[in-house]
N, C-alpha and C positions, 0 to 999 in steps of 0.2 A: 674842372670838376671839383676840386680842393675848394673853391672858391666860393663855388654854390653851396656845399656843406659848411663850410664856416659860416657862412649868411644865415643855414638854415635855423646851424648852432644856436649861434647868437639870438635869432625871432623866438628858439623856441624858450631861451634862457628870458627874455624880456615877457615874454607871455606870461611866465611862471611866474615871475616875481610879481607881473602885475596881479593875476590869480591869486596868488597867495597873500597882498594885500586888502585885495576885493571881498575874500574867505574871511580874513581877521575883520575886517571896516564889519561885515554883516555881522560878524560874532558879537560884536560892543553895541550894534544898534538894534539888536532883534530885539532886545528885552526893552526897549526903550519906546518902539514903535510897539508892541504887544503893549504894552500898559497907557500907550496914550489911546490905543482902540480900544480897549478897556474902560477908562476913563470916559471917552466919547459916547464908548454907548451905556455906559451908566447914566450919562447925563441926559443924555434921550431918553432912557427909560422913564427918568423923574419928569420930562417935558410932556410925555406922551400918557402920562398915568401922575399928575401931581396930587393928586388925594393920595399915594403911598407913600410911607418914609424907609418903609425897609423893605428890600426885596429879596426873595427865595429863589434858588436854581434848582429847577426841576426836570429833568432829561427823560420824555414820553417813549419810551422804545417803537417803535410801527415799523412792520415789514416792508414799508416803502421808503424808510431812511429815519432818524429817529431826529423829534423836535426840540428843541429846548425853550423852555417858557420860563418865566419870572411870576411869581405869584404873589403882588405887590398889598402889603397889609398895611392899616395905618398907625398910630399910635397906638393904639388899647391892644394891637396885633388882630384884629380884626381883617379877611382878606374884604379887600377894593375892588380887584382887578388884577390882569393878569397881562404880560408885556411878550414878544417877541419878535424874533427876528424874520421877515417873509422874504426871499432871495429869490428870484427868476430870470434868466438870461432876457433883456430887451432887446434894443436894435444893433448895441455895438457893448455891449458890457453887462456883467449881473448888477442889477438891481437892489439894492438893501434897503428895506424900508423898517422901520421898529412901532411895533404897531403896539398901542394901548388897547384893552377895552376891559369893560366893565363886566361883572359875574355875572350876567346877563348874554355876555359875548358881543356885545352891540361898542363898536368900537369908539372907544372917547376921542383919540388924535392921533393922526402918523406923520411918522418923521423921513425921510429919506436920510441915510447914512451914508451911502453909498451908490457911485454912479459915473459913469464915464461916456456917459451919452450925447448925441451930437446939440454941440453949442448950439441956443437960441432956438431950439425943437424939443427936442427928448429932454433936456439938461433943464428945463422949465418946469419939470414935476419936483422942483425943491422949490417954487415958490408958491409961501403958505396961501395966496387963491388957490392953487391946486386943491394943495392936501386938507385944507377945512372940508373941502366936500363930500371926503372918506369919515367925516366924523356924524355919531350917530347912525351910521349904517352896520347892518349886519349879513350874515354870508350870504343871503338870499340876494341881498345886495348888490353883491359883486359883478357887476356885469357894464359894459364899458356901452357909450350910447349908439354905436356902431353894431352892437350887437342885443342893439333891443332893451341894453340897462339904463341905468339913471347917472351913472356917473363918466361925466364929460371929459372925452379926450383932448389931447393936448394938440393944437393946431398943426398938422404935421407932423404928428408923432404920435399916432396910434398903435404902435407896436409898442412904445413904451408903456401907454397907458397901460396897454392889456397885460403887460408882464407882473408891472406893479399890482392890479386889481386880479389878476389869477394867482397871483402870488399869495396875496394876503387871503382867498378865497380859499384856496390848497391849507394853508398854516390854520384857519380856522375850524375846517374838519377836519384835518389833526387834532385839533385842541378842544374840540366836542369832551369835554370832561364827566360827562354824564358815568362814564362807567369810573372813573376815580372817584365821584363823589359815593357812589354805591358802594366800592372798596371803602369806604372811608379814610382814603386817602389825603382829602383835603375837604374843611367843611362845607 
């Protein structure tokens, strides 16, 4: 019995230390990984909306979860266009796409940011044939060709496509700004 509790000692002494290595390693690399996703999707933002040089954060509150958009101006500060993030669970992982469009809402280009979707199926919505074809479309739009829309899913992988295109469908009536331009919120 002695024997078994000293073993148990011991595993549970090795655990600890390992944990409390694991604890510290995450402490050093949070801030590290937090600003290279930062970084990342800055640079999306500028990929997805290049007529802006500077972007605004603007946080839309909605009782269904609140948005955050980018309200991208150019040099004179003049707005361009307007950037966000559209997230939907697909087949094996959420979705991140960073969608540009124009004050119009007619979307200029998107990026996928993020994705862990099955290799050489779902994982194929990051090559740009894809996503050029989400550009110049608007919410009416959104509709995948399996269900009647125009924009073509991905050969064996139409759950992705749909997450991505109801995704960015969802974030665009969100971002119907009609009533901030009435607040005079934004011009």
């Amino acid at each position: 019995m002695k024997y078994y509790i000293k073993l148990g000692f011991i595993l549970f002494i090795i655990t600890a230390i390992a944990s409390g290595v694991l604890a510290y390693m995450n402490t050093l690399t949070q801030p590290i990984i937090e600003e290279n996703q930062r970084v990342a999707q800055e640079k999306a933002r500028k990929e997805v909306l290049p007529s802006a040089i500077t972007f605004e954060e603007v946080i839309k509150e909605e009782v269904t979860g609140d948005l955050i958009y980018h309200i991208g101006k150019d040099a004179g500060g003049n707005i361009v266009g307007y950037t966000f993030v559209a997230s939907l669970y697909g087949y094996s992982s959420d979705v991140k796409t960073m969608v540009g469009v124009n004050t119009d809402l007619i979307i200029e280009k998107i990026k996928i940011i993020s994705q862990a979707e099955t290799p050489g199926l779902g994982a194929n919505c990051e090559k740009p044939e894809f996503q050029t074809q989400f550009s110049k479309k608007q919410e009416t739009d959104m509709k995948v060709d399996k269900d009647g829309g125009n924009i073509v899913s991905l050969t064996g992988a139409t759950i992705t496509t749909r997450a991505i295109t109801n995704s960015i469908k969802a974030a665009l009536d969100k971002l119907d700004l009609s009533a901030e331009k009435a607040e005079g919120r934004i011009e």
